[in-house]
C-alpha positions as a printed NumPy array, in Angstrom:
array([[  3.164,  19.129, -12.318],
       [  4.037,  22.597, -13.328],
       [  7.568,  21.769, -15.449],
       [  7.298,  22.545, -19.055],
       [ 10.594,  20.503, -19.246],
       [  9.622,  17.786, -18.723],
       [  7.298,  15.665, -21.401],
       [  4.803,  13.432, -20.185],
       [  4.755,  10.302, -22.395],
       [  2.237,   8.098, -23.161],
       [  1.319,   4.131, -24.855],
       [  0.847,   6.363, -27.908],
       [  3.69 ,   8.614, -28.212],
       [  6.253,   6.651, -26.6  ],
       [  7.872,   5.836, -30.058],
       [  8.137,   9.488, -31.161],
       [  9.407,  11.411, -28.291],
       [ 11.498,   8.95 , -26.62 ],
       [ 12.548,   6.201, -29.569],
       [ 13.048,   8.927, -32.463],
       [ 14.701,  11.194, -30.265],
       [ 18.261,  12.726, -31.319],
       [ 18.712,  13.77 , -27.669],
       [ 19.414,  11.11 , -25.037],
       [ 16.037,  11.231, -22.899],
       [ 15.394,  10.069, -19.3  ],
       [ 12.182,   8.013, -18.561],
       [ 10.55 ,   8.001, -14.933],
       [  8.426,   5.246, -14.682],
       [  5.678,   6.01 , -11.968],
       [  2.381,   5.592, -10.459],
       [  0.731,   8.092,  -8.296],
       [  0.044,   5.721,  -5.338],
       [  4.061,   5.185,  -5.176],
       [  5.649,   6.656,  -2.303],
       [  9.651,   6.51 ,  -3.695],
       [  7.718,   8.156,  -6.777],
       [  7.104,  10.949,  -4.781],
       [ 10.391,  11.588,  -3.386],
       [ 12.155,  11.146,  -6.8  ],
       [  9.406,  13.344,  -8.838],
       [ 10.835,  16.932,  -7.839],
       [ 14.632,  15.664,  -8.908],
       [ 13.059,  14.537, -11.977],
       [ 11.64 ,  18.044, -12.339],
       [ 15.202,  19.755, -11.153],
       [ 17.067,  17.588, -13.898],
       [ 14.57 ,  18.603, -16.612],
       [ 15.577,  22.073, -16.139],
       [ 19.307,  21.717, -15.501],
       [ 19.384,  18.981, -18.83 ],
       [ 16.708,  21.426, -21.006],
       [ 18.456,  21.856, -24.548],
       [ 20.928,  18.971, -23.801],
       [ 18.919,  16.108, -22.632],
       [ 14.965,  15.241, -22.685],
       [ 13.388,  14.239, -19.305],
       [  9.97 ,  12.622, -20.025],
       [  7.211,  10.644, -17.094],
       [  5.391,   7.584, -17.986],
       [  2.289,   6.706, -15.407],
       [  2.773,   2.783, -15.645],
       [ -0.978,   2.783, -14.834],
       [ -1.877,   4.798, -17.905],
       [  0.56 ,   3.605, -20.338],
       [  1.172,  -0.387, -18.82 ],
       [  1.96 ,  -1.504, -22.094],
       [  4.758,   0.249, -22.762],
       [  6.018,  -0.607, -18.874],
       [  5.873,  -3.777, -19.526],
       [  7.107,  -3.502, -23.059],
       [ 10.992,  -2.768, -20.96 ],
       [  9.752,  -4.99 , -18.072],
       [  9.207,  -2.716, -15.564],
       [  8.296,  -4.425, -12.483],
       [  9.469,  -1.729,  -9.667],
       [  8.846,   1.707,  -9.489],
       [ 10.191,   4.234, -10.132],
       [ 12.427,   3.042, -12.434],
       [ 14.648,   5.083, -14.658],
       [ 15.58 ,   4.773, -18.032],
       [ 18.095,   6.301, -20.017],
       [ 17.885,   5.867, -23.807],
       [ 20.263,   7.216, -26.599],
       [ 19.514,   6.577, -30.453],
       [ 16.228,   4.71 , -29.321],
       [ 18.   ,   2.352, -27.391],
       [ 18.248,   1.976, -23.506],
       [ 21.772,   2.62 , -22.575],
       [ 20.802,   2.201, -19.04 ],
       [ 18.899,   1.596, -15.774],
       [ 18.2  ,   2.32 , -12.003],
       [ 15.731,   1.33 ,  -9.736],
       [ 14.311,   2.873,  -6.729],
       [ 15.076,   6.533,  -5.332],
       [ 18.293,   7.704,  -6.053],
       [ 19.989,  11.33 ,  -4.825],
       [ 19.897,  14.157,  -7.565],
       [ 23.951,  13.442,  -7.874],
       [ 23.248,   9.446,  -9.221],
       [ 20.609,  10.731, -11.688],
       [ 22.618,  13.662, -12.759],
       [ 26.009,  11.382, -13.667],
       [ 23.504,   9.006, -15.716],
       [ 22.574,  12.09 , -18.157],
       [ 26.177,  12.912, -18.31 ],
       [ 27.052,   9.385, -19.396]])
């Protein structure tokens, strides 16, 4: 992955870009052996660039960082995750078109 939008995020730094955060950030939780993940990867990447400034877009590798998956009980991927003040203001599951992601940044 070539995007310098988007912020990969760890177990370890979880908490400080995505919690402490005064942007609203998007979450992709994914795994390498996921299919859907694969599909829903380059919108991630689109929506980094057309957010950059307004929004942080971030990927967490639920194999690498499994404690903070299951932390928000993520049991499918990819799963999305939009938080806002360090909260999660909401959620969507499975591939979804550019135009479903896009509306959940706007929120």
């Amino acid at each position: 992955m070539a995007n310098d939008n988007v912020i990969i995020v760890t177990d370890d730094n979880f908490d400080e870009v995505v919690l402490k955060s005064d942007q609203p950030v998007l979450v992709d939780f994914w795994a390498a052996w996921c299919g859907p993940c694969k599909m829903v990867g380059p919108i991630v990447e689109e929506l980094a660039d057309d957010f950059a400034g307004k929004a942080k877009v971030c990927k967490l590798n639920v194999d690498e960082a499994g404690r903070t998956a299951q932390a928000y009980g993520v049991m499918s991927i990819p799963t999305l995750i939009l938080f806002k003040n360090g909260e999660e203001k909401d959620r969507v599951v499975g591939f979804r078109p550019k135009s479903d992601l896009a509306r959940l940044l706007e929120s």
